[in-house]
N, C-alpha and C positions, 0 to 999 in steps of 0.2 A: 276657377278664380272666385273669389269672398266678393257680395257685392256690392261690400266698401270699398276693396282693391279699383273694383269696374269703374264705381261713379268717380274715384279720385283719379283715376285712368282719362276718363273721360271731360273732368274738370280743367285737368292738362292741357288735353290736347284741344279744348275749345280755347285755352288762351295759346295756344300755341301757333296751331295751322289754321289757315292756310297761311297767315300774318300775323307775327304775334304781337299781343296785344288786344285792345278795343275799340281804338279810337284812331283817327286819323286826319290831317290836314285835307281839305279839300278846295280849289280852286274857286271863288264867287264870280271873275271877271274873264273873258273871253281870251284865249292868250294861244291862236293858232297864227299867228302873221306876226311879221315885225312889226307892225304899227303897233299890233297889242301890247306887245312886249315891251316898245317903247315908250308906250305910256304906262304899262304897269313898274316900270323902273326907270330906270336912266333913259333921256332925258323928265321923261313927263312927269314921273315921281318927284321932283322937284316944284313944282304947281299946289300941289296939296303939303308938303312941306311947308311954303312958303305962307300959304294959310295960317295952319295951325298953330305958327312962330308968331304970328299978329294976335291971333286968339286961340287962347288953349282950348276952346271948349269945340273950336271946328275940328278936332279929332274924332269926334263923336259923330260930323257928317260924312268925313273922309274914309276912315277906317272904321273898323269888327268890333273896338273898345266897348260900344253901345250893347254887342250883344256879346259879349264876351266874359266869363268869370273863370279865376282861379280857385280849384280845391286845391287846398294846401293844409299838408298835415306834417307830424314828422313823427308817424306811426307808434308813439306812444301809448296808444289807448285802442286799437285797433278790436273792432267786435269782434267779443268770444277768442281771442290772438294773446292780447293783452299785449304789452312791449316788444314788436318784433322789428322795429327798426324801418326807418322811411325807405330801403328799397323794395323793403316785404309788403311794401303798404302801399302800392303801385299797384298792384290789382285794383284793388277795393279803390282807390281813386281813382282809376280808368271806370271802373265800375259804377262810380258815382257822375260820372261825365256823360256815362251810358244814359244815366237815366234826366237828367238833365234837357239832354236831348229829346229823347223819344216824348216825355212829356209836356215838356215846354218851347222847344227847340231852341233852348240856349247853347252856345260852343263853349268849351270849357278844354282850358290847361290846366293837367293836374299837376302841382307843383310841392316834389318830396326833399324838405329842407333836412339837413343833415344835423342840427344842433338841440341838446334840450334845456340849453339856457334862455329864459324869457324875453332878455334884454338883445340878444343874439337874432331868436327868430321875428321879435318886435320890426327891427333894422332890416331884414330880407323881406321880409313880406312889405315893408316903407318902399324900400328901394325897388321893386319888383310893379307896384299898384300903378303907377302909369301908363303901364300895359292892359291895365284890366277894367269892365265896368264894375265890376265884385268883387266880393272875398268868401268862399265856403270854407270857413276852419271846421276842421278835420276829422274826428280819433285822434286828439289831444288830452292829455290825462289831467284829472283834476289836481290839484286847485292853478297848476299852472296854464289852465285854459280859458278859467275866468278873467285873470289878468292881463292875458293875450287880449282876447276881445276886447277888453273893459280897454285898454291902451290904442289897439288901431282901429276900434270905434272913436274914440277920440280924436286919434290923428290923424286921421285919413278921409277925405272926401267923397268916399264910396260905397256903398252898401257893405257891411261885414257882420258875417252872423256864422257863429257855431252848429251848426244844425243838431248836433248829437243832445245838446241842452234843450235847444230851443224848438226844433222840429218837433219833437217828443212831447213838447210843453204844450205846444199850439194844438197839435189832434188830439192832445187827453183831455185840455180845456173845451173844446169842443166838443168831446165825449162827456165829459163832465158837467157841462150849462143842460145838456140833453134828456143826459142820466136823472141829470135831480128833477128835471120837467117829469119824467115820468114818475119819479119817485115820491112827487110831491112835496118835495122838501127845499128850504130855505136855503141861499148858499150863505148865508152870515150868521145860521146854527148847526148847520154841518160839522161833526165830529169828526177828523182825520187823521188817517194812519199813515204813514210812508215808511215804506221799508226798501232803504237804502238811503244814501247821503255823498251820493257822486254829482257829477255837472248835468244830469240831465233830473234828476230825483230834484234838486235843487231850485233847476230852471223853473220845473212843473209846477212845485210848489210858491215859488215867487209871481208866477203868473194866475196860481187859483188864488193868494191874497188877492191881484190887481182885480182878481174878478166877481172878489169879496169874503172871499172866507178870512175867518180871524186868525191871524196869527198864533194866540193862546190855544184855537183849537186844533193844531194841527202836533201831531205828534211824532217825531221820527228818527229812526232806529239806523245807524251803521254796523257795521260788522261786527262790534264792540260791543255797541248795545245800544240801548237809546240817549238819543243828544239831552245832556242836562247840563246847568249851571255849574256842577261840580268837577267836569272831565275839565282838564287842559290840554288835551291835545287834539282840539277843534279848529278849524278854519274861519275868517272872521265871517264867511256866508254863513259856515252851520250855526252859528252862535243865535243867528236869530231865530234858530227851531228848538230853544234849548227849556222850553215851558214845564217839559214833564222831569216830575219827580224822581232823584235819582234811585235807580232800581226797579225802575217800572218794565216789565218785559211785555212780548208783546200780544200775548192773550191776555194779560190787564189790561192791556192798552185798546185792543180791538171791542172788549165789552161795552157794547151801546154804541161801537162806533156807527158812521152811516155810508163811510169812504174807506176802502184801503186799496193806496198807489204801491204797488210794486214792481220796484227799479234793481232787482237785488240777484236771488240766486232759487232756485229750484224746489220746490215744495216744501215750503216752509210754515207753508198759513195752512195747516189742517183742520178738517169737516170739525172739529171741537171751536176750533177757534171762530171759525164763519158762523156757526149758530149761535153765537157767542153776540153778533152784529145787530146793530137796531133792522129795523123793519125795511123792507127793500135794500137790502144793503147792495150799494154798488162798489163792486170790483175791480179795476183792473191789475191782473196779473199780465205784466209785460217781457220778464225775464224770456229769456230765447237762449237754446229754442225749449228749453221748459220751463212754462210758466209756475209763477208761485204754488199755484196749486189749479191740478188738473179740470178744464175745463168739463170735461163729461162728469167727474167726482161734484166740482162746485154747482151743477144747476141741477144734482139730483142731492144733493144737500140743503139746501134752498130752492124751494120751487118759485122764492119774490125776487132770485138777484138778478140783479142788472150787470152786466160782466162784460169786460172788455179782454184781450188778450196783443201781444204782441206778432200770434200768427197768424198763416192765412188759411187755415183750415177749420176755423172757428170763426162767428160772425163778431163782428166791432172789433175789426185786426184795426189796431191802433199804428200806424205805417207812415213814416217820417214823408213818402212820395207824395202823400194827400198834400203838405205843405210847403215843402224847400220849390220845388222847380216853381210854383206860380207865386211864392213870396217875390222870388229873384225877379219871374217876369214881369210885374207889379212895376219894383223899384228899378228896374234897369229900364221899364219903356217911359216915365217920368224921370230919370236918371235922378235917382233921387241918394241923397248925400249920405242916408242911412237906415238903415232898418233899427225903426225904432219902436216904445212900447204900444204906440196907436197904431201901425200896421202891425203888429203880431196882433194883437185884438183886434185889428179887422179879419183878418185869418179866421181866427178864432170865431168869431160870427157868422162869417159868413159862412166856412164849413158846418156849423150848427146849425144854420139857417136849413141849409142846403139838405141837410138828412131832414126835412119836414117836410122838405116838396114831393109831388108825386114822381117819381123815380122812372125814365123814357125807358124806353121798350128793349132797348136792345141792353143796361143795364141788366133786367129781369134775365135776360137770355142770355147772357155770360156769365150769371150766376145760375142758368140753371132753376130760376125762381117765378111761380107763377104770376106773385105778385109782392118785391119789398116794398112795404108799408113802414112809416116810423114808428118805433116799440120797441121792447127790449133790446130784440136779435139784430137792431139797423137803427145806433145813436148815432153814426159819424157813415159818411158818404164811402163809396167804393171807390179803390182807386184805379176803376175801369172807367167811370164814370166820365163821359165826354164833355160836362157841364165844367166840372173842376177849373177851367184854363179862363171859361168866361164869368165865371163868379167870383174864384180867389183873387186872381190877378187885379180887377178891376177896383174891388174894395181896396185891395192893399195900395191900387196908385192915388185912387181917392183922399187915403188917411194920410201915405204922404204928401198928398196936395195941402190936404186941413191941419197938416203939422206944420207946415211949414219947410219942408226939407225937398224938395221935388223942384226942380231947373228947368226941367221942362215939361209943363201942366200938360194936359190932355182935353182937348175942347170938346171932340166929335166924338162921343163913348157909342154909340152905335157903330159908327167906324171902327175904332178899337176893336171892338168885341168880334166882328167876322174878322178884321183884322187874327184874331187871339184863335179863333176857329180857322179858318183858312191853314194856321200851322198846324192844326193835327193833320192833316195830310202828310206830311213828311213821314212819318212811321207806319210799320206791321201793326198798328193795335190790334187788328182785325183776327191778327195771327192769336194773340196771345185770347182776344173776347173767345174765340173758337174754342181754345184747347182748353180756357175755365171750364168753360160749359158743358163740353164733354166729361170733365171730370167730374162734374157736379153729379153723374149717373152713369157710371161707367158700362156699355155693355161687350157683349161676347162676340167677337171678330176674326172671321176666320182668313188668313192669311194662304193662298192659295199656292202661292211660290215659298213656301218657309227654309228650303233647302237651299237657298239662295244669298249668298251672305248679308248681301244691303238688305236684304226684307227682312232676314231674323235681325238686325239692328232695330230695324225701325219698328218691330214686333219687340224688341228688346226695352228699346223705349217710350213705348208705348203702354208697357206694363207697370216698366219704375216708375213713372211717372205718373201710373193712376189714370191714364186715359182709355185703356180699355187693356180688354181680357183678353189676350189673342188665343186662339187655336190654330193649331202649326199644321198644314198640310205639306208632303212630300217623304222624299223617302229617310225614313226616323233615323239610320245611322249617321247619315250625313247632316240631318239638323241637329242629333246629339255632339257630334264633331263639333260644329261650327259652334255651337252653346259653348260649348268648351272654350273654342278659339276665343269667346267675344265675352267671357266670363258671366255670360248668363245661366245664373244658376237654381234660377226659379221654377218650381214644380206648377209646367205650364200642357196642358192636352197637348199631345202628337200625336198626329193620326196619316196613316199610310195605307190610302185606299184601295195600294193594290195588293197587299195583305192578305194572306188565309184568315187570317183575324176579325177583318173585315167583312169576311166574305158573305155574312145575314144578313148587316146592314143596305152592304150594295145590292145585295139581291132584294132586297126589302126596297132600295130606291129606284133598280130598275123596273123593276115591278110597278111601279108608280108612274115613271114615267111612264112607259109602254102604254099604259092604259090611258094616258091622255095625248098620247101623239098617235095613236093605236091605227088613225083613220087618216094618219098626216104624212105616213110612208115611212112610219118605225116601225122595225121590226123587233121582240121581245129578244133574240139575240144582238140586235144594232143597239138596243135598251141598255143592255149586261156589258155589251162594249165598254158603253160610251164613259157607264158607270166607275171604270176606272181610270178615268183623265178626270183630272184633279177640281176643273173648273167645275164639271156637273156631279160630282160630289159634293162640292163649297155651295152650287146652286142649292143641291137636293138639302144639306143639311139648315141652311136659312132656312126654306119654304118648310120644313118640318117641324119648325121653331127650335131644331137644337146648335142655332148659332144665332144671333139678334141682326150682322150684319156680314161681308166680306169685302175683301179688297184684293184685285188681279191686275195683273198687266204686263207687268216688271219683265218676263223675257218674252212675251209674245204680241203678235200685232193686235192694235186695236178690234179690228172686225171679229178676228178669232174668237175674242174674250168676249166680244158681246151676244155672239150666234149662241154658246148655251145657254145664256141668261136671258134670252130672248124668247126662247126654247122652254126653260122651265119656271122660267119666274113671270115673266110679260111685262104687263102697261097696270100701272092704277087705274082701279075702276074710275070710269070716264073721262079717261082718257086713251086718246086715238093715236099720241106721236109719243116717240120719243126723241128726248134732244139732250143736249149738253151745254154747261158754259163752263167759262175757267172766269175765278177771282184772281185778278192780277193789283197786286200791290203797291201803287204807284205813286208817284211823289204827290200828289192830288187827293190819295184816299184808295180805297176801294173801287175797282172798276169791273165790272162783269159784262164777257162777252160770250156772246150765242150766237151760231151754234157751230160749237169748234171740231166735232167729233161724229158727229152721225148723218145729218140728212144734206148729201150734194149739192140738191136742184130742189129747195123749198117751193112751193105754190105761196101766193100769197096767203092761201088758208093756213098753209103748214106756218108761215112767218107768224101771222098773229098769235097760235100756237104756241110758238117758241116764245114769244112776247111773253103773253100769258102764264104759264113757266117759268121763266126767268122772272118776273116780278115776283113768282109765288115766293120763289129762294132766295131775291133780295130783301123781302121782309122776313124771311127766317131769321137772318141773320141781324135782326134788326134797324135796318134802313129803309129811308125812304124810296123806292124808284123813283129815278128821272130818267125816259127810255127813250134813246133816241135809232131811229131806224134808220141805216146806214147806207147810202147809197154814193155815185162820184157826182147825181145830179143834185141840185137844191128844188123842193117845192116845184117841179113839171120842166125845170130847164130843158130836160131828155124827155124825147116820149120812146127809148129803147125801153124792150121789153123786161128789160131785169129790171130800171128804176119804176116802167109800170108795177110790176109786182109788190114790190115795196109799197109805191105807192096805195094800190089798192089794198094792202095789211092794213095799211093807215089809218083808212077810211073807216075799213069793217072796226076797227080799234076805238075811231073819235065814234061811232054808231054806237056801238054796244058797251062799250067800256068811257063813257064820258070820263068818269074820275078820273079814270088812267093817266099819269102826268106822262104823255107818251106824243112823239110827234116825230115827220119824216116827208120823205125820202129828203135826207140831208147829206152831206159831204161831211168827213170825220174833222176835219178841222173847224168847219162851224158849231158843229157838236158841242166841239170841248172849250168854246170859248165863248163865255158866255153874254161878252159883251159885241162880240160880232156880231151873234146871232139875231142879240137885240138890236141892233143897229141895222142891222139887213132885211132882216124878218122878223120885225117887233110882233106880228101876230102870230107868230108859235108858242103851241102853249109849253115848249122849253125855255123861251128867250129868258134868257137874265138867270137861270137855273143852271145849279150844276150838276150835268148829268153825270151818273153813274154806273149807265146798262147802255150797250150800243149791240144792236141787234143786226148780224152781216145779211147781204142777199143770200149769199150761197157759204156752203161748208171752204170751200179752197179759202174765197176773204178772212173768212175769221180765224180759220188752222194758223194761215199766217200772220196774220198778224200779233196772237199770242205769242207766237213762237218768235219771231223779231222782235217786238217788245220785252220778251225774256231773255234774250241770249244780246240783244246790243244794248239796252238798258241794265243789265242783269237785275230783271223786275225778277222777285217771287211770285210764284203761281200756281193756286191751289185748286186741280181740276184735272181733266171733264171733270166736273160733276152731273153726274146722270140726274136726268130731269125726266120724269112719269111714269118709275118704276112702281112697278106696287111691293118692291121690300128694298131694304138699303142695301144697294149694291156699285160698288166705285171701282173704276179701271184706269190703272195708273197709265199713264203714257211708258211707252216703251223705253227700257233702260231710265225709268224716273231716279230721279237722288233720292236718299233718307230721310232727309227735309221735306221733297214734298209726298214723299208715301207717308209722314205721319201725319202730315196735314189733310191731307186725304182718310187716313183713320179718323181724324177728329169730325171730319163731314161725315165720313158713316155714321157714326158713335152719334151727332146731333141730328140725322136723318133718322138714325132709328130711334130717336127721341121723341121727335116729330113723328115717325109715324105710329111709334107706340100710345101715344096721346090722340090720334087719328080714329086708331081702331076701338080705343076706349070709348068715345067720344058717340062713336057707330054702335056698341052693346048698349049705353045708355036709353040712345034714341030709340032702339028696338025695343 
């Protein structure tokens, strides 16, 4: 199978199964007893009725309207689709709801109006806004989308913005305040080009006059050619870009320019035309998915340009997500009457602002990057970026305070702001920081079970997807088969190590080992054995360097998988244990627990161990530890020997590791709540902290616990992850899903990141 067939195979069936669709209603209010139910409807639903009928604006304390927006389109204009009609445009608006949520946690009805007369969908979207604190217009085609906005801005009392204009507008002005910072240059003699003349080319440039370029200088080109006074078949927006002279094309036009916006269509602006450009000329080519002209061509053409693009495999992706979800949160947590031009220029700034600060840790490490610094390659913020929620949002409820448009002002902006932090918790960001950063270096992974169909999936995907390089171990007919089945059709190493083919190598690995277990009661025959089961093959070829990392588990027991790796890989130097945690996903954020997989009856030496560890890998991943050590006693309530234990971790912990934000023997409910803790036990040094790491007595507490919080939560969770290996080595839980063995690939793939930088780091020294 072609592996367009696969991935549109595979597009399918992600909106398909297990539910189809993206989005769904969810429950706020407790509704297991009659009493719930009673109050959630008939009678008690009457009470808040009766409110809301004295003053309209108590709907906002009663009901979801506060956090709620409708995207509404009526598929018109739909990216790269073009006219396919409002029920074809149902994805992409479930898909815009997706994102809604995950980054700002707004609810969102996506609502697909069936008409494409003006004064029609004006009247649906009137009649409809009751319901909603917003309005996200659509993939509505120009010039009938201008007048949309331009009319239920007007009539309507609620925030409404077109995002496809206006988003677009907001991150390139902020790309562009940025650009000319580095470029030295004036925004009120800047020469510009724009090539295109739809509702987002338009927006962009309505919003670089707001932000001072001259009208006169801006020059720009539709499909036709360039806007001049002499066309009549202009719209009365383009008319105001109509300065240049008729006939001007557009390497006349680009000569000496210092800006070219490209809103248009696919390599159009050629290396003649960009040397053509004044000095630092900055670019953005934003066409998708081929931009104006190729990003690797443009910055070996120009060694001064400033370049932006509209993808994400090039840096300055100019990406509507930086904007829409914390504009919306902005004006909905002031319920503010409209988005208007001082909150998109707070946008605009503050994202600008924001690419100048020095960039948190865990940013650098979802890209992959030692260290983003503002400059060229990083004018506008990432949109991994966890600052995003507490900087855009705030400006923009600010400007609509100082516009005048906001009903309910905001006093406590400190509160706000954890407020606005507190909801990233609700999403996987963690999932997505991981698999950037893998792919920011992808390396070579060998796959132990590949004969197996869920692990060639996940090895499948793992490859289209740029996160790593698999190497297929088992038996080769059967992984060609199943290639076949799953339409992968990629020229990827199979190797079958019980092969005559084989048969140097493994001689060559038994060989190797024998001579280091030689004294440990292996025999050069039990060596040759062993040599062909699959896992001390994947062992022997890591530690050879011809694989970077691997990953096992999928049909066999844990212990199993770890005894060769035990065997032929070991402990990182200096270290004496090894242990395990799993990252579990939870409505809170990120939680890592230890130690869910290897050691039964910890010693308290072995706990602080584990401690110690586990922090190493919650700062891999860029977070702070807060480790709380887990017991059913608080602070000595028990003097039983398991809370001693704990306890005594403790101590050895507050001795030698003072900084460590680390404290115990606690009960899991005080743990996690931070205002208990403070309240009960104000002198821990977690009180008021929200922890992130919970460290169990023994292996049974924390096995389970992961696995109940997974399967009655249905938390995601990405783990064991082996903690003191000296090479990257991960073991899936028995019968793991897809999901999480490629999550699992993406921990190898950033382990062996990490410890390729490790071992660098050691030749130096030496």
């Amino acid at each position: 199978m072609h592996h367009k067939d696969t991935k549109r195979r595979e597009a399918l069936l992600y909106h398909a199964k297990p539910t189809p669709g993206k989005i769904k209603v969810v429950p706020t209010k407790k509704y297991a007893t009659q009493r719930d139910l009673s109050l959630a409807y008939s009678p008690g639903v009457a009470e808040p009725c009766l409110e809301i009928a004295k003053d309209v604006n108590n709907v906002y304390k009663y009901t979801s309207k506060g956090n709620l927006v409708a995207v509404i389109s009526n598929g018109t204009a739909v990216l790269g689709l073009g006219d396919i009609g409002p029920e074809a445009s149902k994805p992409v608006m479930e898909g815009k709801a997706l994102l809604f949520k995950i980054f700002a946690d707004i609810d969102v009805f996506d609502i697909e109006v069936d008409t494409k007369d003006i004064d029609a969908f004006v009247e649906t979207v009137k009649n409809i806004a009751p319901t909603f604190g917003g309005i996200n217009l659509e993939d509505i085609k120009a010039p009938e989308s201008f007048e949309i906005e331009r009319r239920l801005v007007e009539e309507l009392n609620i925030p409404v913005m077109h995002d496809d204009q206006h988003g677009t507008a907001i991150i390139s002005s902020a790309a562009l305040l940025n650009a000319l910072f580095l470029a030295k240059k004036k925004i009120d003699k800047v020469k510009v080009v724009v090539s295109g003349a739809g509702s987002a080319a338009l927006a962009c440039a309505n919003l670089y006059v707001l932000l001072g370029v001259r009208i006169k200088n801006i020059i720009m080109f539709d499909k036709d050619g360039v806007l001049s006074s002499d066309r009549n078949d202009l719209s009365d927006l383009q008319k105001r870009y109509t300065s240049a002279k008729p006939g001007t094309d557009l390497k006349k036009a680009l000569k000496d320019a210092d800006v070219f916006l490209g809103l248009s269509a696919g390599n159009i602006l050629t290396p003649e035309m960009l040397k053509g450009m004044a000095k630092n000329p900055i670019v953005f080519a934003m066409a998708n998915p081929i931009p104006e002209i190729d990003y690797d061509l443009a910055i070996a053409t120009r060694k001064d340009i400033i370049m932006a693009t509209g993808r994400s495999d090039h840096p300055n992706q100019v990406n509507n997500v930086l904007g829409f979800p914390y504009i919306f949160r902005g004006a909905l947590d002031v319920r503010a009457t409209k988005i208007n031009e001082a909150m998109k220029m707070a946008a605009v700034r503050a994202l600008a602002a924001l690419a100048r600060e020095s960039v948190p840790e865990q940013v650098n490490i979802a890209y992959g990057e030692t260290k983003l610094n503002f400059g060229r390659d990083y004018i506008i913020p990432k949109p991994f970026d966890p600052r995003l929620i507490s900087i855009v949002a705030p400006a923009v409820a600010k400007a609509a305070m100082d516009s005048g448009v906001a009903l309910n002002p905001i006093t406590d902006w400190q509160k706000y702001e954890e407020e606005l932090l507190d909801r990233l918790g609700s999403d996987n960001k963690m999932v997505r920081l991981l698999t950037n950063r893998a792919k920011s270096s992808p390396k070579r992974v060998v796959f132990a079970e590949a004969d197996h169909l869920d692990v060639l999936k996940a090895a499948q995907i793992v490859h289209e997807e740029g996160i790593a390089k698999p190497i297929l171990l088992g038996n080769k007919e059967v992984i060609l088969e199943l290639k076949e089945e799953l339409g992968f059709d990629a020229d990827v190493l199979i190797i079958d190590p019980k092969t005559k083919e084989e048969d140097e190598r493994r001689m060559h690995y038994a060989d190797i080992f024998w001579k280091a277990r030689q004294r440990k009661g292996i025999s050069l025959y039990e060596a040759q054995k062993w040599m062909r089961e699959r896992n001390y093959f994947a062992a022997m070829m890591v530690n050879n360097g011809e694989a970077d990392a691997l990953v096992s588990g999928y049909s066999r027991s844990y212990p199993s998988v770890v005894k060769p790796m035990m065997q032929l890989i070991g402990k990182a130097p200096g270290i004496s244990l090894i242990a395990t945690t799993n990252m579990m996903m939870t409505a809170r954020g990120p939680m890592f627990l230890s130690d869910t997989a290897i050691n039964p009856n910890p010693t308290s030496d072995d706990l602080a161990k584990i401690a110690l560890m586990t922090e190493k890998t919650v700062r891999m991943f860029g977070m702070e530890p807060v480790i709380a050590m887990i017991s059913y006693s608080n602070f000595g309530s028990s003097t039983n020997q398991t809370a001693n234990t704990v306890r005594e971790a403790v101590a050895y912990l507050h001795k030698y590791y003072p900084d460590l934000i680390v404290d115990g023997e606690i009960q899991a409910d005080f743990a996690l709540n931070p205002e208990m803790i403070k309240d009960k036990f104000p002198f821990s040094k977690i009180a008021g902290k929200k922890v992130n790491t919970l460290i169990f007595p023994n292996l049974e507490a924390a096995n389970i616990t992961y696995k109940l919080l997974k399967e009655l939560n249905h938390i995601d969770s990405v783990g064991p992850i082996m903690l003191g290996m000296d090479k990257p080595v991960h073991i899936f839980q028995l019968g793991a899903s897809v999901e999480e063995m490629v999550n699992m690939v993406c921990v190898a793939v950033v382990d062996a990141q990490e410890k390729e930088k490790r071992n660098k780091l050691i030749k130096v020294n030496f």
